[in-house]
N, C-alpha and C positions, 0 to 999 in steps of 0.2 A: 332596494337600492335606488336612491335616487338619479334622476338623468341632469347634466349636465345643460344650461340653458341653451347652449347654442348645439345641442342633440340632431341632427339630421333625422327627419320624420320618413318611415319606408312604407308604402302604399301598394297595396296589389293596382289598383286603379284608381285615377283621378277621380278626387271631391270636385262637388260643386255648392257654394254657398249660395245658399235661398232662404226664403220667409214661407214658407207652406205650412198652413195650419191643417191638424191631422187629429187622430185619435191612436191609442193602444187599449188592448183589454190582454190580460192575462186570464188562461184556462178559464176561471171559473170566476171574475169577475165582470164588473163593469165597466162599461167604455169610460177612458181618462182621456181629457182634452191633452191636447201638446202641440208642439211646435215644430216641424224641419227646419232645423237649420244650416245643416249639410248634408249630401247624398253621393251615392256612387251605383252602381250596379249592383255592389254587394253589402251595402248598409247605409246607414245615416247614422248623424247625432241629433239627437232631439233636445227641446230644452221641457221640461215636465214640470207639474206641481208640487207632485208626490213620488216619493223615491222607489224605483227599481230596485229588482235584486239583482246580481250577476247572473248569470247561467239560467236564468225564469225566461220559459217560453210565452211570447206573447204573440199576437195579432195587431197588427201596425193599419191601418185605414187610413189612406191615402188618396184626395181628390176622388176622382168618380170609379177608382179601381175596384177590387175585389181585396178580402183582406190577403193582406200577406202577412203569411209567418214567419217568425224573425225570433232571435233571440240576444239579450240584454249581454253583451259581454264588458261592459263596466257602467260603475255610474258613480257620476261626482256631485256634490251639491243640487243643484235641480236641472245637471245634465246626466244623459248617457250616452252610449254609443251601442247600436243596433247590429246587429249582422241577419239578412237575410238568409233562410235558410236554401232560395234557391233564388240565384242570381239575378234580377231585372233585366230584360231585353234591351238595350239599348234603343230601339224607338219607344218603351214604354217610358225612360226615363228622360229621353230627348220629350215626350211632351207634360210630363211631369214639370222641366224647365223650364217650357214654353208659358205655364200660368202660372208663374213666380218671377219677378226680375231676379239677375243673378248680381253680385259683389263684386267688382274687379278683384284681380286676383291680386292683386298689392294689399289690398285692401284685405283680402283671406291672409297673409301671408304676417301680416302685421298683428292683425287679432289673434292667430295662432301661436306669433314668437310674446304676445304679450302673457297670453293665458299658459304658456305655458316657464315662461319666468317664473311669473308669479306664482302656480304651485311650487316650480322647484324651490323659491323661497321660502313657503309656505311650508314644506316640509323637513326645511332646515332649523327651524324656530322652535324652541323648548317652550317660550311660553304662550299661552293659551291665547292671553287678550293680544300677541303680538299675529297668532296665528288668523285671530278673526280682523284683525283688523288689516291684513292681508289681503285675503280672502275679501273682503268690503271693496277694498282698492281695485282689486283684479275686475269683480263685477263692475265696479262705479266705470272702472275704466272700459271696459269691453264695450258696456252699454252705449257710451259714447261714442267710441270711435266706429259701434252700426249705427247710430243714431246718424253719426257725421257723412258715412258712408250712404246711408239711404238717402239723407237728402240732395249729396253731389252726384248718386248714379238720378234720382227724380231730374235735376236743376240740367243735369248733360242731354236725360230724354228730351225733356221737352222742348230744348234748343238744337236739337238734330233734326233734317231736313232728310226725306228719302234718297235713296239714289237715282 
């Protein structure tokens, strides 16, 4: 059943949106490059090359950690979303933060009511090239408005002064 656009999103614990480049490997492969681009204590969404499966136990490598095990509970196009299997420490993931700028959170709240329009769009449409071309829009669009957002969180550091 599909969700309603303006859906109320329920969280055990607050996301944080970041740029952290990482690795996964599943059981018995090889390490796959990928992306963080959200995090909490109890998972992330990554953006990847190569598609996940639901429920596939992986290995997540992360900055100078140790792996963590995690496992894949969705995946869309060349995202997923992670659940660790045992919860990050809050100072592990306060400096996981610390070597990534983060997103204002207007700025999260904006790409999340976009991305998720556009699937509920996207799964109301019978036909196929209306579905991809959707789909086209949501990315072209997401892209942009991190693109827009990395440059005004850059253009705000570099003109702030300490205290």
């Amino acid at each position: 059943m599909s969700s309603p656009p303006d859906q109320v999103e329920r969280r055990r614990v607050k996301r944080f949106a970041l740029r952290l480049p990482a690795s996964v490997r599943e059981r018995a492969g090889a390490r796959r490059p990928m992306c963080v681009i959200d995090i909490s204590t109890h998972g992330c969404r990554i953006e990847c090359q190569s598609k996940l499966n639901p429920e596939t136990a992986i290995w997540v490598y992360l900055a100078h950690l140790a792996a963590i095990e995690a496992k894949v509970v969705w995946c869309r196009d060349n995202f997923a979303g992670l659940e660790f299997s045992v919860p990050l420490h809050q100072a592990v993931l306060d400096g996981l933060l610390g070597h990534s700028e983060q997103l204002a959170e207007t700025e999260i709240a904006r790409l999340t009511d976009i991305s998720r329009r556009s699937r509920w769009l996207a799964r109301k449409t019978p036909q196929p090239e209306t579905f991809q071309e959707l789909a086209r829009l949501s990315r072209d669009c997401a892209t942009s408005a991190l693109v827009e957002t990395w440059e005004a969180a850059g253009k705000q550091n570099r003109g702030s002064t300490p205290d």
